[in-house]
C-alpha positions in Angstrom: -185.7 177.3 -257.7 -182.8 179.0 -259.5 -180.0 177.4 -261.2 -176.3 177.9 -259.6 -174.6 179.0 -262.8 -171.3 177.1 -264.0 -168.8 179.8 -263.5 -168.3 183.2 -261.4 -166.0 185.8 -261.5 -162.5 185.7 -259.7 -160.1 188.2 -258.6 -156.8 186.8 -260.0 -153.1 188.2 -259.3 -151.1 189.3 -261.9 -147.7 188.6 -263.2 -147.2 192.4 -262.9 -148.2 192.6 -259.3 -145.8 189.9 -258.7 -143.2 191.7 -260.5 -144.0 194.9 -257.9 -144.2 192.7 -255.0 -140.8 191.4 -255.9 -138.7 194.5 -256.1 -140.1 195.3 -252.8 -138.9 192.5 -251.5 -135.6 192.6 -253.0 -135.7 196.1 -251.3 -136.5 194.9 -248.0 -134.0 192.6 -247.9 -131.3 194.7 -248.9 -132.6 197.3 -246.4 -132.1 194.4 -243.9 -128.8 193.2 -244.8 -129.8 189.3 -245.4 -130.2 188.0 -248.7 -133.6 185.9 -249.7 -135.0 184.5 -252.2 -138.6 184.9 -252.6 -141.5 183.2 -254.4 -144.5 184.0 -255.4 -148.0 181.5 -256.1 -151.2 182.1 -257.8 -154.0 180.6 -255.7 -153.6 177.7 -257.3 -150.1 177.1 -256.3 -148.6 178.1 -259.7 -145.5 180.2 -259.4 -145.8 183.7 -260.6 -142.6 184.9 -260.2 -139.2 184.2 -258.1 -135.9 186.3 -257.2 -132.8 185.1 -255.7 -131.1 187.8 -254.2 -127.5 188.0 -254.2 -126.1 185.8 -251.2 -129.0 184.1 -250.7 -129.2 180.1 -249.8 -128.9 177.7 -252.4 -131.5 175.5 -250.8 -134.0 178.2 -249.4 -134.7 178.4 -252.9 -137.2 175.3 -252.9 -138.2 176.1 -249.4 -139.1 179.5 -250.3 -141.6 177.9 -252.7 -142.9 175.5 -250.6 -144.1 178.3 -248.1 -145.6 180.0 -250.8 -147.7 177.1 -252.0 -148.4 176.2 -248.2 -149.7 179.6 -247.5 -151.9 179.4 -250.6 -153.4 176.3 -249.9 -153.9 176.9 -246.1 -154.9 180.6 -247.2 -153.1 181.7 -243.6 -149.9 182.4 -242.0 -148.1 179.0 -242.1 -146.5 179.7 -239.1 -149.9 179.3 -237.5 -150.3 175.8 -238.6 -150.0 173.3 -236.1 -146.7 172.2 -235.2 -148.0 168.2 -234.5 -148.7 168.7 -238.9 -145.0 169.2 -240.0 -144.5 165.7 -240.9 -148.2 164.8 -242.1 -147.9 167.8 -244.3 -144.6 166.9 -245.7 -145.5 163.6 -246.5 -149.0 163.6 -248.0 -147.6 166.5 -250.2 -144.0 164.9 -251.1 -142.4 167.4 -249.4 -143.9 170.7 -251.1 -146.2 171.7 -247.6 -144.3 173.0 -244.6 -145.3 174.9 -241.8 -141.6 177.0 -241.5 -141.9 180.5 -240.7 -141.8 182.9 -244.1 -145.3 182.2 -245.9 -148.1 184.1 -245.9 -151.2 184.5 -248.1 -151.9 187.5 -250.5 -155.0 188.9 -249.6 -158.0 191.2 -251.3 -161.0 192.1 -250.3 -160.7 189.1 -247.8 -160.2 186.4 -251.1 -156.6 184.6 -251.3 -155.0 185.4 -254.3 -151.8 183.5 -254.0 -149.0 183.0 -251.4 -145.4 184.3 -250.9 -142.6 182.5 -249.8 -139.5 183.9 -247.9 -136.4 182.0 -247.0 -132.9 182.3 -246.4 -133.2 184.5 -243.3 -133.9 183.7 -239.7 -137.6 183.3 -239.0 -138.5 187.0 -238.1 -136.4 188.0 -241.4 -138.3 185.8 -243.6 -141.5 187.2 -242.1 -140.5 190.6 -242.1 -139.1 190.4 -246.5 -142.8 188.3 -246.9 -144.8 191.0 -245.5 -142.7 193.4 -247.8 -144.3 191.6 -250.5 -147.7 192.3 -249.4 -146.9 195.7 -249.1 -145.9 196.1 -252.8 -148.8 194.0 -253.9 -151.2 196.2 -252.0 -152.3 193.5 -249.9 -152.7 193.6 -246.0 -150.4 191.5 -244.0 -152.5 189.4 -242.3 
């Protein structure tokens, strides 16, 4: 029987892709009219990289990270999770999990990379600036 060796390889995104997936973002948004901020996690839940557009909520700034990390972890949509979670989430994760529309995971070749997190927008805005992230990324929304 063969050995399971200690390591393998793994597709990791970069601070550069981040950078890319920001600006389009920060495009979106202006292109919508509604500021965001936006954050962006490794898969890890290690934030890569974070803009405030002008205007945008003081306190979306922390949620917008906490979708990010959600979306990571759970590796899908938050918005999928299930509703009857919210407060298990937020609890066993001292508030850094939440299931608020705005996070999705950043996908290759079917492996999560990381997670963006959009907030200061309605629901359908934050969805729309996150899946403007994938898009500059050069990941599929999922």
């Amino acid at each position: 029987m063969s050995e399971t060796p200690p390591t393998r390889a793994k597709l990791a995104f970069t601070h550069a892709a981040a950078l890319r997936a920001l600006a389009a973002a920060a495009a979106r948004a202006d292109e919508i009219g509604v500021p965001h901020n936006v954050s962006i996690v490794d898969d890890g839940g290690n934030l890569l990289a974070f803009v405030r557009t002008d205007g945008a909520k003081l306190l979306s700034r922390e949620t917008s990270l906490s979708k990010a990390i959600a979306a990571a972890s759970h590796r899908q949509p938050i918005r999928r999770l299930d509703p009857a979670l919210e407060t298990r989430l937020a609890i066993a994760s001292g508030g850094r999990l939440t299931n608020l529309a705005g996070g999705l995971p950043i996908l290759f070749g079917g492996e999560c990379v990381g997670g963006v997190g959009v907030g200061s927008g309605t629901p359908e805005q934050d969805v729309d600036v996150a899946r403007a992230v994938l898009g500059g990324a050069g990941s599929r929304p999922p």
